[in-house]
N, C-alpha and C positions, 0 to 999 in steps of 0.2 A: 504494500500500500504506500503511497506516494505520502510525506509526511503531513501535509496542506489537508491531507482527507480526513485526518483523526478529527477535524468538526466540518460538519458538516455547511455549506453553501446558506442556507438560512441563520443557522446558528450563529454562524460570524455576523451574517449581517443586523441579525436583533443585539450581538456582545458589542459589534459597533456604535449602532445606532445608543442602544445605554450608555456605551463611554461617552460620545459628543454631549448627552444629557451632562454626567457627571462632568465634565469640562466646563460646558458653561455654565451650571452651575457651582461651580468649583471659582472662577470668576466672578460670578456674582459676591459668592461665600466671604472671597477675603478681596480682591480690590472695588467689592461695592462697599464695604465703609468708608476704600479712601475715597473713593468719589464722591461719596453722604456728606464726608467731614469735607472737602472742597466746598460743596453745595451748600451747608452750613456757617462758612467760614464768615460771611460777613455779618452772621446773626448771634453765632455763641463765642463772639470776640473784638473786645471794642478799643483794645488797645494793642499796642505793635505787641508788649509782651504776652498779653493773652492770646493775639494771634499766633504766635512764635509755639504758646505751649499746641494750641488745636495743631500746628502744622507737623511740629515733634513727635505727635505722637503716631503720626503714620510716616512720618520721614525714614526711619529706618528700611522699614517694611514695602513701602508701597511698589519699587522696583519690581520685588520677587514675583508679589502678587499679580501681577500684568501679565507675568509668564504664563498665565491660565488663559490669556488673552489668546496671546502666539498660538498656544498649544492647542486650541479650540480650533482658532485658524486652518492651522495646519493640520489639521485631523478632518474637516470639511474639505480639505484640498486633496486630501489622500485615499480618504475614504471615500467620499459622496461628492466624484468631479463634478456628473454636474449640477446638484446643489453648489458647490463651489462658485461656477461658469456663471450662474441665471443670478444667483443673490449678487456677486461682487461685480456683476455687469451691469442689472437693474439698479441696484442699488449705490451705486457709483458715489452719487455724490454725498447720497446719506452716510456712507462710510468716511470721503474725502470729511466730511462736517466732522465727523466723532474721530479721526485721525488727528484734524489739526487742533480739534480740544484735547485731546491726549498728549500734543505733542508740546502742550502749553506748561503742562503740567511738570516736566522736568527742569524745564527753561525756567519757571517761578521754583522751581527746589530749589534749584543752584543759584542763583541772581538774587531773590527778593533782598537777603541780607547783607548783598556783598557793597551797599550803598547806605550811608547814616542817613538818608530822605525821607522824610513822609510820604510825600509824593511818589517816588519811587517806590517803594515797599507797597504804597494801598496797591498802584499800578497791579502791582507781583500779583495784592489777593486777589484783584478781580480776577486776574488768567487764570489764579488756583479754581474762582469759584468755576469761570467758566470749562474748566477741565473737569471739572465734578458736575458740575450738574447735565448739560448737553447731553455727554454720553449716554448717561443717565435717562435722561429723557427721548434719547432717538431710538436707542435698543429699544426701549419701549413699545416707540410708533412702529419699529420693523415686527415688532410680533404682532402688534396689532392687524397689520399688512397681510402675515402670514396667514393669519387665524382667515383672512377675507379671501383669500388670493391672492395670485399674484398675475399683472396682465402681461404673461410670456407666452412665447409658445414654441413649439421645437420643430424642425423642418424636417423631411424624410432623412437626411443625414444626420439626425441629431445637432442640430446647428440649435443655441438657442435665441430667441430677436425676442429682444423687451420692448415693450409697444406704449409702458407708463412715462409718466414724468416723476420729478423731484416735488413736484407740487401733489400732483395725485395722493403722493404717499398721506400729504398730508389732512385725513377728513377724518370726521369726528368720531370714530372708533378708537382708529389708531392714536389721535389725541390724548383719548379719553385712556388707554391702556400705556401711553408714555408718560403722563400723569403718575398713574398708579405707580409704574419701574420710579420714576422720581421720587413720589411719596415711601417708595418700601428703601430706597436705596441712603433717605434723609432717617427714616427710621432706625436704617443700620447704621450710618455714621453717628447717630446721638447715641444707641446704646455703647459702640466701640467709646466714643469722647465718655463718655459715664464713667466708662471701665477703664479708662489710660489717662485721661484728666482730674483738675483737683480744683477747687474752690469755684471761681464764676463760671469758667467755660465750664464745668461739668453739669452745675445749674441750668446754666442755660441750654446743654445739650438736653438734658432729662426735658424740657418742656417743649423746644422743636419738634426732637426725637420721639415724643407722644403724638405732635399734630400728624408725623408722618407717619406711624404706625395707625392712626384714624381714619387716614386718606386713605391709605393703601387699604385697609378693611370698605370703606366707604367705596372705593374704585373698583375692587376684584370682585363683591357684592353686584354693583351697578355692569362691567366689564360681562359678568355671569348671564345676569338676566339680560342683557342687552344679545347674546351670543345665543340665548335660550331662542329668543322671541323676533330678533332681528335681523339675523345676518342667515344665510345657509349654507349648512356643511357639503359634505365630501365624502361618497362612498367607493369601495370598489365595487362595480358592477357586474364582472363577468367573475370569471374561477381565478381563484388566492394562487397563482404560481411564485410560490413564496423562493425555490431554488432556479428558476431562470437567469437569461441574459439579461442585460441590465440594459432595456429598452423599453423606458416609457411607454414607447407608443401601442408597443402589443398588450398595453391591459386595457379596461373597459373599466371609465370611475364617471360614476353621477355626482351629478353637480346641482344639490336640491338637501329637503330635509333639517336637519339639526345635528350639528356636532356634538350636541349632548345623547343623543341613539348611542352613541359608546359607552354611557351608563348603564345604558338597559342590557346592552351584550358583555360584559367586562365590569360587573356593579364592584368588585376589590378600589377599581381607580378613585373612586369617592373619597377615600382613604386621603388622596393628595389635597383637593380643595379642604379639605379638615383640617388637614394640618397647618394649610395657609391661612387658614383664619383664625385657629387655634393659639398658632406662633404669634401672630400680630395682637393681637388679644394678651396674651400672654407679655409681651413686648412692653403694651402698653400700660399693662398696671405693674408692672415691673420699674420702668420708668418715673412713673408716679409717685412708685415706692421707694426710691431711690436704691434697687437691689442691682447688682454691677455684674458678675459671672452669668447669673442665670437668665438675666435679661438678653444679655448678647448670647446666650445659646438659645434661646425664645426668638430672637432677633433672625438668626442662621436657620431656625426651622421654618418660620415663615416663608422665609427666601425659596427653600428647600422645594414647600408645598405648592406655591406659586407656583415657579417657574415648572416645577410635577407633570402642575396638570396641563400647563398647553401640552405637553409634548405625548401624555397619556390620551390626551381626549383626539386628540390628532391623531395616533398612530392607527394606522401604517402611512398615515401620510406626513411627508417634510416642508413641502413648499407646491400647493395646489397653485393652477391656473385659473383666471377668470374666464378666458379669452379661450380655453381652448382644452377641456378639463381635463383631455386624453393624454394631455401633456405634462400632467400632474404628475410630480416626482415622490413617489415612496420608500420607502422601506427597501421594499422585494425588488425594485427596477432599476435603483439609478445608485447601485454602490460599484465599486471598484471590482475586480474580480476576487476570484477565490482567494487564489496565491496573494495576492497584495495585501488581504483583511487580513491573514493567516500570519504572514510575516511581521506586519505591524502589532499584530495583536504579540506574540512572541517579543518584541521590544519593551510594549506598552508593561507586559510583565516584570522585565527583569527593570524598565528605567524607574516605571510611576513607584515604584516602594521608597527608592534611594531618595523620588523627589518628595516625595512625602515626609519622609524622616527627616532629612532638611530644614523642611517648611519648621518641622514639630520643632528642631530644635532650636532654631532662631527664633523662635516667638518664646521658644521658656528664658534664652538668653536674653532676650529682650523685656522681658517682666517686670511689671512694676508703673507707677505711675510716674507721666512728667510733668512734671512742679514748673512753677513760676521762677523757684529758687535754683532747682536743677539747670533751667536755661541761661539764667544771669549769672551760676558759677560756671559754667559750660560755653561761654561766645564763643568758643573759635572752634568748636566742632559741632557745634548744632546747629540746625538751618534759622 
């Protein structure tokens, strides 16, 4: 037996399709608080020193964490070409927007303090905020996108021609669920600020940090019944050939109904909306309470159930068409082949433990809170 067959052709591609899950939300998990505490920054700090402790306390960290970024990337490039091809072709300039707010973000690490200005320095937050919030807000709009469609469609060659605009993207759905990623991602950074800050900024993260744990329960509620009542799902129509080639166009998917019908065939997945509102809920009287560990892990399960359930209520599908619904990219059609999930997955084994151990042990080295006192005895190593 060739060693690629020990799993089998579907199986790689469901082991897939769950890692891209755990990747991006693995992203969300740790550089959505730094993006919350950016998006925050000109609300839980009103002096250069308070802003110094909010920027401290993900300064160390926030590099690593982006790596979930790359690595999502690159796992939708490897695994699900063309998922890859239609999102970062359609989605061009929505990506260009959340590139160059990301790109803001290291520029205001490095610079803000390398100038005794006022002027200069606020300059620095705003970039910080605009690097936090933006992204924040656009990953949003793109799943809102997703959840509707998307207006592509794929030629007999598999060629894919995106037929939307940059404006299109933006209507009141998608809005409405970039909001929400806003609100759950302001939630995360006020519980992180809770847990790693100390006197004002941590106050004032605790009372943010609650409005965005209220939103994001208020949004993902409203997000729900809006998806229940107003938009229509996506089914496959013809026979589930879960081990074929990976050619869209030989399935048969309807384009009609409700993307909640995955309740009624799959009722386990309920399980994830529960816990998104569970966590947020939990977030927020945690916040209130001013309780710090358990709140940020209230915080991360929210996130967790969130982002669950699009990808539960969705599956088997990744990125549906409006335009042409035959064109809709799945699960079962549009992965990489055998040999290529099979080697990757074989990497993903022996690298994801080493990267996780890592993670684990830079965050114990890094423990503790940063003071107002820690930064004024620290000038010349702290941002």
């Amino acid at each position: 037996m060739i060693l690629h067959e020990l799993i089998d052709f579907e199986t790689l591609r469901v082991i897939w399709w769950l890692l891209l899950g755990v990747l991006l939300i693995g992203f969300a998990l740790t550089d959505g608080f730094d993006m919350g505490v950016g998006a925050l920054l000109p609300f839980v700090a009103k002096t250069d020193l308070e802003r110094r402790v909010a920027i401290n306390t993900i300064g160390p960290v926030w590099e690593g964490n982006q790596v979930w970024f790359i690595l999502g990337g690159g796992a939708i490039f490897a695994a699900w070409p063309p998922l890859y091809a239609v999102s970062f072709s359609g989605f061009y300039l929505a990506m260009f927007l959340i590139l160059a707010a990301l790109i803001l973000r290291p520029v205001g690490f490095k610079y803000r303090s390398k100038r005794d200005s006022a002027r200069w320095r606020q300059g620095w937050d705003w970039a910080l905020f605009v690097g936090g919030a933006v992204p924040a807000l656009v990953f949003g709009v793109a799943v809102g996108n997703v959840l509707q469609g998307v207006p592509f469609r794929l030629t007999e060659d598999l060629m894919p021609l995106y037929e939307g605009s940059f404006f299109g993207l933006l209507n009141p759905f998608a809005l409405l669920t970039g909001l929400t990623s806003l609100a759950m991602l302001v939630m995360h950074g006020g519980a992180w600020l809770s847990l790693k800050a100390d006197g004002a900024v941590a106050a004032r993260a605790r009372i943010y940090g609650s409005y965005g744990a209220a939103g994001s329960i208020a949004g993902f509620v409203l997000a729900g019944l809006w998806l229940a009542i107003g938009l229509d799902g996506y089914a496959l129509a013809g026979p589930n050939v879960t081990d074929g080639p990976s050619n869209p166009l030989l399935s048969e998917v309807m384009h009609g109904g409700s993307w909640l019908a995955a309740y009624a065939d799959r009722p386990w997945i309920a399980i994830a909306p529960v816990l998104g509102l569970a966590g947020a809920a939990l977030t927020y009287l945690g916040l209130k309470a001013g309780r710090e560990v358990s709140t940020l892990l209230a915080s991360k399960l929210a996130i967790f159930g969130m982002i669950s359930t699009v990808g539960l209520t969705m599956f088997p599908f990744i990125l549906p068409s409006t335009i042409d619904p035959r064109s809709s990219l799945t699960v079962w059609d549009s992965s990489s082949s055998h040999l290529t999930l099979f080697v990757m997955l074989v990497a993903t084994v022996i690298f994801m433990p080493l990267i996780l151990a890592y993670t684990a042990w830079v965050y114990k080295v890094l423990w503790g809170k940063v003071t107002e006192d820690s930064v004024k005895n620290n000038e010349e190593t702290v941002y």
